[in-house]
Structure formats: C-alpha cells, structure tokens
C-alpha positions in Angstrom: -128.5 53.6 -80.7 -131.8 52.1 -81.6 -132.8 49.8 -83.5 -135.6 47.4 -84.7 -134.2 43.7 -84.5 -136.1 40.6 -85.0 -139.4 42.7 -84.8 -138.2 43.9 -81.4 -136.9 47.4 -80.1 -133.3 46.8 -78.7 -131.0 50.3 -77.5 -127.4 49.7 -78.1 -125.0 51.1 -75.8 -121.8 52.5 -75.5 -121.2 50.9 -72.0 -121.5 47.2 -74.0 -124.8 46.2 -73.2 -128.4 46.2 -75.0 -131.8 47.3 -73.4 -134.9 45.4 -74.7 -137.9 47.1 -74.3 -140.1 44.3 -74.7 -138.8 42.5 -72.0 -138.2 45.4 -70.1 -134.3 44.0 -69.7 -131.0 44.5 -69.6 -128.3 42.4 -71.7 -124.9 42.0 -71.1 -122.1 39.3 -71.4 -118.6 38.6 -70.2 -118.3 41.0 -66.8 -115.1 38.8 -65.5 -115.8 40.1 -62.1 -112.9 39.3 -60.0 -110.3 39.1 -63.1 -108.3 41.3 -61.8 -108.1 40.8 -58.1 -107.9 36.6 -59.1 -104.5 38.3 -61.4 -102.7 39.7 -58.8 -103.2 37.3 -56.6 -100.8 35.3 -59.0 -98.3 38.6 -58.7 -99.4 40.5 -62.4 -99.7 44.5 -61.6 -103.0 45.3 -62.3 -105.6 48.1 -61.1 -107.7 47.3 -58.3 -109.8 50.1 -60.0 -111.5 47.8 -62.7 -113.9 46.0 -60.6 -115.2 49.4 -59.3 -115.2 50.4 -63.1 -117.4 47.8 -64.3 -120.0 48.6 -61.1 -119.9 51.8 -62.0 -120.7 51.0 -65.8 -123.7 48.4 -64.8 -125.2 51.6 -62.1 -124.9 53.9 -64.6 -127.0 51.6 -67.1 -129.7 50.3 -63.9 -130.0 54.2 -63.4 -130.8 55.3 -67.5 -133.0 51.9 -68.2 -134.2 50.9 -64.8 -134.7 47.8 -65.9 -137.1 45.3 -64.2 -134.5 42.4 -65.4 -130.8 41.8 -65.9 -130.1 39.4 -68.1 -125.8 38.3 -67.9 -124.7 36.1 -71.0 -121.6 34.3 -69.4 -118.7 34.7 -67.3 -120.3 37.0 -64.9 -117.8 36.1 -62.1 -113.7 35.0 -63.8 -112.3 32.5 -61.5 -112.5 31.1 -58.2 -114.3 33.0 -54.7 -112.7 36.3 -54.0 -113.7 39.3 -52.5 -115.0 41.2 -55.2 -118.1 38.8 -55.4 -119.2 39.7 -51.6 -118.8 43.2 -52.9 -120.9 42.5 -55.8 -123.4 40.3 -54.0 -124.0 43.7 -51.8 -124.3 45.5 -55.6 -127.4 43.6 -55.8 -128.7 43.7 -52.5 -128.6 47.6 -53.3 -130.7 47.1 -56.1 -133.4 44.0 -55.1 -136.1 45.6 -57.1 -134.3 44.0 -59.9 -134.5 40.5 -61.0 -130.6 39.4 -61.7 -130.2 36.0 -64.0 -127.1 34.3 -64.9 -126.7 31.7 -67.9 -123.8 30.2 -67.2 -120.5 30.2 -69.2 -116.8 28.6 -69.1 -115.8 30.6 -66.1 -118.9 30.2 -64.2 -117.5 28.2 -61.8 -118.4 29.5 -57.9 -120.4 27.0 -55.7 -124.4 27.2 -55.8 -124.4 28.3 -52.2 -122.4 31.9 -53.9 -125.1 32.5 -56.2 -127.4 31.2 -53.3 -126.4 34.1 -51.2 -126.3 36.8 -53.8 -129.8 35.9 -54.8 -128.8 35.1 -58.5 -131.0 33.0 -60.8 -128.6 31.0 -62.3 -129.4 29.1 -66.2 -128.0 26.4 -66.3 -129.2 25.9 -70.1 -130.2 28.1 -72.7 -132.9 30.6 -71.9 -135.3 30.9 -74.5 -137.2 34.1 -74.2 -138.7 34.7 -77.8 -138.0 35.3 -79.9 -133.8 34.9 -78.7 -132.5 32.3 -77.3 -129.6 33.3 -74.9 -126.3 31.7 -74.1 -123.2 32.3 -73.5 -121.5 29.9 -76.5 -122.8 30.5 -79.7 -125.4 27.5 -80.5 -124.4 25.1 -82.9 -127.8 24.4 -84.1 -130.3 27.6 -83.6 -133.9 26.1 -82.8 -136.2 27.4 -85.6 -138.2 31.0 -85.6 -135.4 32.0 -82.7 -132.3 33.9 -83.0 -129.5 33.1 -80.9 -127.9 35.9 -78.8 -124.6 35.1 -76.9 -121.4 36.3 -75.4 -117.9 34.4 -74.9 -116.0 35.7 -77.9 -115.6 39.8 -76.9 -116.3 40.8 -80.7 -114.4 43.9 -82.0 -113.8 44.9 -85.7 -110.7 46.5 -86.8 -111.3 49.4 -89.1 -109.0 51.4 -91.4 -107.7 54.8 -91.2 -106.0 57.6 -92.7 -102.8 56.5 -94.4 -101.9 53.3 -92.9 -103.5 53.9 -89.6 -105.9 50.6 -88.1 -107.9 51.0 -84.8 -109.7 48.2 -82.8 -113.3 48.6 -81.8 -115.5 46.6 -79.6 -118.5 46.0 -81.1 -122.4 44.7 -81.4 -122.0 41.8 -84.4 -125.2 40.6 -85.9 -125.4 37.8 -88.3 -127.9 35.8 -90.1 -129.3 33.9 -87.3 -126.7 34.8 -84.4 -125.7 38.0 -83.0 -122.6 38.5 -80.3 -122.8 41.0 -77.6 -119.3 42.8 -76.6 -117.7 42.1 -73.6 -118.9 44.2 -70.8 -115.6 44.1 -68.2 -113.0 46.6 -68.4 -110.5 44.0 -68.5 -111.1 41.8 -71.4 -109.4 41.8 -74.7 -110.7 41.9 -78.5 -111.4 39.1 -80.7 -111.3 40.7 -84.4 -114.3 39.3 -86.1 -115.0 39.1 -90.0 -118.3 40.5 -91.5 -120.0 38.8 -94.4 -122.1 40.5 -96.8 -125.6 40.8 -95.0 -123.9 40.9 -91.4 -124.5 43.9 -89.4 -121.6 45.6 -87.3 -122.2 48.1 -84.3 -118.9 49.8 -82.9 -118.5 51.6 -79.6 -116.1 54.2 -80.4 -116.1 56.6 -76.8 -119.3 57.4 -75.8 -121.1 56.4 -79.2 -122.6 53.6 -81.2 -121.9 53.4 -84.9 -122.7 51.3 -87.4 -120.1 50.1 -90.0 
C-alpha cells in the first residue's frame, strides 16, 4: 500500500517493512536473526527453517525495491554469536551494492569486530534523517518538526469477527507524532496495541495491507 506520510511517499508491505522513496530506503525493525538457532541451543524444538525464511523475505523486498539503503530499526541479530550471522554476513556480501545500517536495540549485543566483518554501519544513537528520526525504542521526547519511527514493541491489532470470532494482525501503527513498524522475523510474537481517535492502523492480513 501507498501512502503519503509526513509529506513523504512510504509503500507499506505485506513482508513488514516500508520502502521510502525519498530516501530511496528500505525500513524494517526487529529481524531476531539467530532466535531460533540461539533457542535450540537451550533444547526448545524449533524450525531451523525461520532464519532462511526471514532471508528470503528481506531478498524478495532488495529484489521489488532495489533499494540503495537498508535501514534496520533494532534487534537485527537476537542473542549472542552463532552461525546464522556468518550466514547473514555472506547475505550482504551478496548484495554490496547496498548500503546496510543498524540502529541499535536491547538485543544488539555482538562485538564491533561482528558488525566490522559484515560491513554493517552500526547507530549507536538515533538517526535523524528528516523529517523521521529512527530508533529502535520509542523516544520519550520527539525533537520538534520530526516524527519518530521505531521498532521494539511488534505492534498487532486484534480485530473482531463474525459471531464471537477475534483474529491477531501484525500491523503498521501510526500515531500523532510516533509510528511503530511490525516486527520483520518469522519468529516474534504480537503486542496488541490500542488506537486512539486520530491514530492510523495498517494490518498485514496474507499477502495484503489494509487499513482499519
């Protein structure tokens, strides 16, 4: 979906992740590479299909935008060094005609000489790139004339439906002054957020983009 956001021209979609044409970039928060693998290391069953999923869900998006930037809100990489981050290190490598950028969240937490070798540009701060300013926490005080865009929370709404029926949805939450991107990895649960009046709300329901 397209829309016209802070006099800017943003694509929402249904993979989790918003295209700005402006900036000729790619947004996306919360991968959690190397959640699953760091899981069953501590003996939980899970797929070791999800960090090829979420590779195959950022390719997919490099190959319809073909973005000159990628711009990760947060929590790029879950825990401690494993595997899956030489295999995403080599991700990159594949595609070094794009400009990869990291502002660091709660489970940012490799070494500099991991980023170092995957040729990440890693924010330490806020990046302000008007007129957003993104992080991966929502900002407690929004610097004026920007609009804060962040990750951390994996926003979904919870919508009512025939007879007693609910359903969960992931979703794109815009507020007054800050707006939450959904959580891009396959693994990651929902945090049910509550719309005010003016607030606008972006699902992902399958393959679309809807707004609620």
């Amino acid at each position: 979906m397209h829309i016209t956001f802070q006099d800017q021209n943003l694509t929402l979609h249904a993979l989790k992740a918003i295209y700005w044409h402006e900036q000729d970039s790619l947004l996306l928060a919360d991968l959690h590479l190397g959640k699953a693998a760091h899981f069953r290391k501590s003996g939980m069953a899970v797929p070791p299909q999800v960090a090829q999923t979420n590779l195959a869900n950022l390719d997919e998006l490099l190959e319809v935008f073909r973005p000159q930037k990628v711009l990760f809100l947060g929590d790029l990489f879950h825990s401690i060094h494993n595997k899956v981050w030489e295999v995403f290190a080599e991700f990159m490598q594949q595609h070094s005609s794009i400009k990869f950028e990291l502002i660091k969240g709660n489970h940012d937490i490799l070494p500099a000489a991991a980023y170092e070798y995957a040729e990440l540009v890693v924010h330490e701060k806020p990046l302000i790139l008007e007129p957003f300013i993104l992080s991966h926490y929502p900002l407690e005080e929004v610097p004026e004339k920007l609009y804060n865009l962040y990750g951390h929370l994996h926003p979904g709404v919870l919508l009512n439906g025939l007879g007693s029926q609910q359903h969960k949805f992931p979703c794109f939450y815009f507020a007054k002054k800050q707006g939450v991107l959904p959580a891009f990895g396959a693994f990651t649960g929902l945090a049910i957020m509550r719309p005010k009046k003016g607030d606008r709300v972006f699902i992902i329901s399958k393959d679309k983009v809807l707004e609620v």
